[in-house]
C-alpha positions as CSV (number, residue, x, y, z in Angstrom):
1,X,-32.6,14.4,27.4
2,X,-31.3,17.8,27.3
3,X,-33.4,20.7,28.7
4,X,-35.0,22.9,26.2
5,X,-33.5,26.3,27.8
6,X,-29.5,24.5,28.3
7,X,-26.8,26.3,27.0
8,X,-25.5,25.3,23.7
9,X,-22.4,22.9,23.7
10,X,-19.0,24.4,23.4
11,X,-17.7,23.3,19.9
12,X,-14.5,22.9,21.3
13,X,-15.7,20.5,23.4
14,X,-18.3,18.8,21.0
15,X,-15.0,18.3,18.7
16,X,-12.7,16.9,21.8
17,X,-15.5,14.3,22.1
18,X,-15.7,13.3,18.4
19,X,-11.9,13.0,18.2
20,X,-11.9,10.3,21.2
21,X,-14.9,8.6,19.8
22,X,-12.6,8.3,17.2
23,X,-9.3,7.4,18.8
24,X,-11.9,4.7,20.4
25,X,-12.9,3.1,17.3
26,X,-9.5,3.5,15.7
27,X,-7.9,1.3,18.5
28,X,-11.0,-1.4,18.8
29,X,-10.7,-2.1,15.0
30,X,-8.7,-4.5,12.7
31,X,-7.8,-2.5,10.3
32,X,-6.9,1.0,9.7
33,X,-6.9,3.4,6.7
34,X,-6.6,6.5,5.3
35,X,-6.3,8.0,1.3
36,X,-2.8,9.3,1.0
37,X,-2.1,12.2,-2.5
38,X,0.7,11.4,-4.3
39,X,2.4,12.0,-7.7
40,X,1.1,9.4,-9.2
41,X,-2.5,9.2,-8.4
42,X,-4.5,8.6,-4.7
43,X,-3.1,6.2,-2.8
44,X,-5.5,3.9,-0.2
45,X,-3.2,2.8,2.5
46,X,-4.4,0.4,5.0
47,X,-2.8,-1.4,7.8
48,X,-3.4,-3.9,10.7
49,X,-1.5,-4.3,14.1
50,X,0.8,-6.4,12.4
51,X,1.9,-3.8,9.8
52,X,0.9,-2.0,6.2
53,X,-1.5,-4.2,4.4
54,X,-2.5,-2.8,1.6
55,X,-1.2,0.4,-0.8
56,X,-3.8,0.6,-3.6
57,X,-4.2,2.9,-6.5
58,X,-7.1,4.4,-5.6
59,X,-8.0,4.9,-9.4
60,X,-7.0,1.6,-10.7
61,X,-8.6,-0.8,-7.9
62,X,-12.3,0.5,-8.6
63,X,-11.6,3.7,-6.1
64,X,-12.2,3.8,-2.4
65,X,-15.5,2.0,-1.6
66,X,-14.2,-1.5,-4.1
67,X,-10.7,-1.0,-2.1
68,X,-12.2,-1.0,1.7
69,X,-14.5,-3.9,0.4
70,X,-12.0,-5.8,-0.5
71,X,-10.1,-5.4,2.4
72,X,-13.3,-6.4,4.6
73,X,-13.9,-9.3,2.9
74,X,-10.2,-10.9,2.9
75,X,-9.3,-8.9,6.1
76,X,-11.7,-7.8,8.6
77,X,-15.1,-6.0,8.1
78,X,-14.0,-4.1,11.3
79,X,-12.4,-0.8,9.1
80,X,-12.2,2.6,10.6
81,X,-10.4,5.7,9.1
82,X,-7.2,6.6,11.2
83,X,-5.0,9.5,9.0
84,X,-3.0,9.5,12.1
85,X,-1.7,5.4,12.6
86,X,-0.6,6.0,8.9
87,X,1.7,9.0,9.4
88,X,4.7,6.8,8.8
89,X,3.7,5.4,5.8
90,X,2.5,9.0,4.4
91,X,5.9,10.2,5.3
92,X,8.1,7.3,4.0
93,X,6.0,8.0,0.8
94,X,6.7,11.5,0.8
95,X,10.2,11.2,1.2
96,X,10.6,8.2,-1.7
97,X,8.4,10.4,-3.8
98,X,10.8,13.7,-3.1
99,X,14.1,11.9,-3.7
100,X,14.9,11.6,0.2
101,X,14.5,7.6,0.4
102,X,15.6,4.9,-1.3
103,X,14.2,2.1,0.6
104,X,11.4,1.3,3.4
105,X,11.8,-0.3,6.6
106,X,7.8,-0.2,7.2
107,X,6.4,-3.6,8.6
108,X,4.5,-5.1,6.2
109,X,1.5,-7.5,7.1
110,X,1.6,-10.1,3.7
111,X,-1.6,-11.6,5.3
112,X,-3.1,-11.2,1.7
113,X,-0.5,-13.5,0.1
114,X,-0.4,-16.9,-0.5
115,X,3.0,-18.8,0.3
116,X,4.7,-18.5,-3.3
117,X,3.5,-14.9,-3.7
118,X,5.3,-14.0,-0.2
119,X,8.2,-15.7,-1.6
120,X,7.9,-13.8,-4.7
121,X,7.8,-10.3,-2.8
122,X,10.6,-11.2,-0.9
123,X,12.5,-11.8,-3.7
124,X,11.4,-8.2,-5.4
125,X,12.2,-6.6,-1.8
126,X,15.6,-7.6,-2.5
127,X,15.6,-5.6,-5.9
128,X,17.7,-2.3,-4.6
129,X,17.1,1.1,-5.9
130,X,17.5,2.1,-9.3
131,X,18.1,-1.8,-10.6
132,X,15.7,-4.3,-12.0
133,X,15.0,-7.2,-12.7
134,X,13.1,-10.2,-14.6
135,X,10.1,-12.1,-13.8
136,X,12.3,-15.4,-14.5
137,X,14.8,-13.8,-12.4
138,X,12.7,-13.1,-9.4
139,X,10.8,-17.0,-10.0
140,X,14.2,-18.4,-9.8
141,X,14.8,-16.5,-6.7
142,X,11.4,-17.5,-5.4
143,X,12.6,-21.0,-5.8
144,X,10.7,-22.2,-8.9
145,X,12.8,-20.4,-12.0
146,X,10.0,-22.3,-14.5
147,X,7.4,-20.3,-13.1
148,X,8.2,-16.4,-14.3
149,X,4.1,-16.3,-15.6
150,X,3.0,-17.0,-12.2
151,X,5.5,-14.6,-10.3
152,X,4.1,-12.4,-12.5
153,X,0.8,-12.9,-11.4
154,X,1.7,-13.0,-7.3
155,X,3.4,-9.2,-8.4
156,X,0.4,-8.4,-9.9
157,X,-1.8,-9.0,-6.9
158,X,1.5,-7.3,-4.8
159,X,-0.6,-5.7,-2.0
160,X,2.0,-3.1,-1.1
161,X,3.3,-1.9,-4.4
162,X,6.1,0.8,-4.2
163,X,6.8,-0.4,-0.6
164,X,7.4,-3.8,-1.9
165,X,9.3,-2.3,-5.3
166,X,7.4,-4.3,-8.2
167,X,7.6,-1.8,-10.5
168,X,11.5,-2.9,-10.6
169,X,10.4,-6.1,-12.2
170,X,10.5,-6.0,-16.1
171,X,9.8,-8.6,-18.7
172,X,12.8,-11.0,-19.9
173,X,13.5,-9.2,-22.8
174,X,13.3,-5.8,-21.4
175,X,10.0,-4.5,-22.2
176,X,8.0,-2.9,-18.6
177,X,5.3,-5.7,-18.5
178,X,2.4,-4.6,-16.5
179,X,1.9,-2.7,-13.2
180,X,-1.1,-2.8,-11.1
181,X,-0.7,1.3,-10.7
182,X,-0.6,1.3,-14.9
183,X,2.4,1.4,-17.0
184,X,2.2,4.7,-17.0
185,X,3.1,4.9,-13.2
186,X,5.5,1.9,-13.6
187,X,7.6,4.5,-15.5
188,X,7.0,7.2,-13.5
189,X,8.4,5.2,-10.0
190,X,11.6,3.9,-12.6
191,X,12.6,7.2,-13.9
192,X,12.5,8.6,-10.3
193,X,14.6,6.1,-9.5
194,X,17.1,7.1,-12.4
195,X,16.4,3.6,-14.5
196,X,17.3,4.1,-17.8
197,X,14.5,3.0,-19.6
């Protein structure tokens, strides 16, 4: 109990004591996040001690609240915001977005894919800058070529789009297909990577 005639807290020190509470709950949780701005739309990143989990379109993943429940539900409930154990990622975005990087070497935690979607991404991860691809292409590189409609699905459900390049896969006859960011942002990440579209 604080006496009625103490001296008011210091705000510097009030502030020092929320940023360790913080720190504190930072390191004691499962997963991490924080809501990145970029050219194409809020960004939710999210990331466990294995590596980035989760880069979701704010906008087309029901916004913030749907996004962090989905990651406590197939993650860990424990969530905290931590800006600061997602500087990398902001930066490697920054850079991408600004022309300055052309590929990511950010560990990735795939803990939300199932076995043939893993293989899927790591097919697309192989897609390099300013190429594309097919979904049969990427299903025969996955190791099931008969199977383009459901590499299209694992891509759909990619949980690190743009870091994991997607947006690189188009449909057999040329056409964008789908992109869990919108087609308009499927362009967007193309042209800035000088496709020809």
């Amino acid at each position: 109990m604080i006496p009625l005639d103490a001296p008011a807290p210091d705000a510097a020190a009030l502030a020092a004591a929320s940023a360790r509470l913080l720190a504190a709950a930072a390191s004691e949780s499962d997963v991490v996040y924080a809501e990145l701005d970029s050219p194409v739309g809020p960004i939710v990143a999210a990331a466990t001690s294995k590596g980035l989990a989760r880069l979701a379109y704010r906008d087309f993943n029901g916004g913030l609240d749907a996004v962090l429940e989905a990651l406590a539900t197939k993650l860990s409930p424990r969530i905290v915001e931590a800006p600061a154990r997602l500087d990398a990622v902001r930066r490697a975005l920054d850079e991408y977005f600004a022309g300055r990087r052309r590929d990511f070497d950010l560990p990735v935690d795939l803990s939300l894919t199932a076995p043939f979607g893993r293989a899927v991404l790591e097919a697309c991860a192989r897609i390099p800058f300013g190429a594309t691809s097919s979904y049969r292409a990427v299903a025969a590189d996955a190791g099931r070529p008969s199977a383009s409609r459901a590499a299209g699905n694992a891509l759909g459900a990619n949980p690190v789009p743009i870091i994991v390049p997607c947006h690189r896969v188009l449909r057999t006859g040329g056409g964008l297909g789908g992109y869990t960011g919108g087609v308009a942002t499927k362009r967007h990440l193309l042209t800035l990577e000088g496709t020809q579209l």
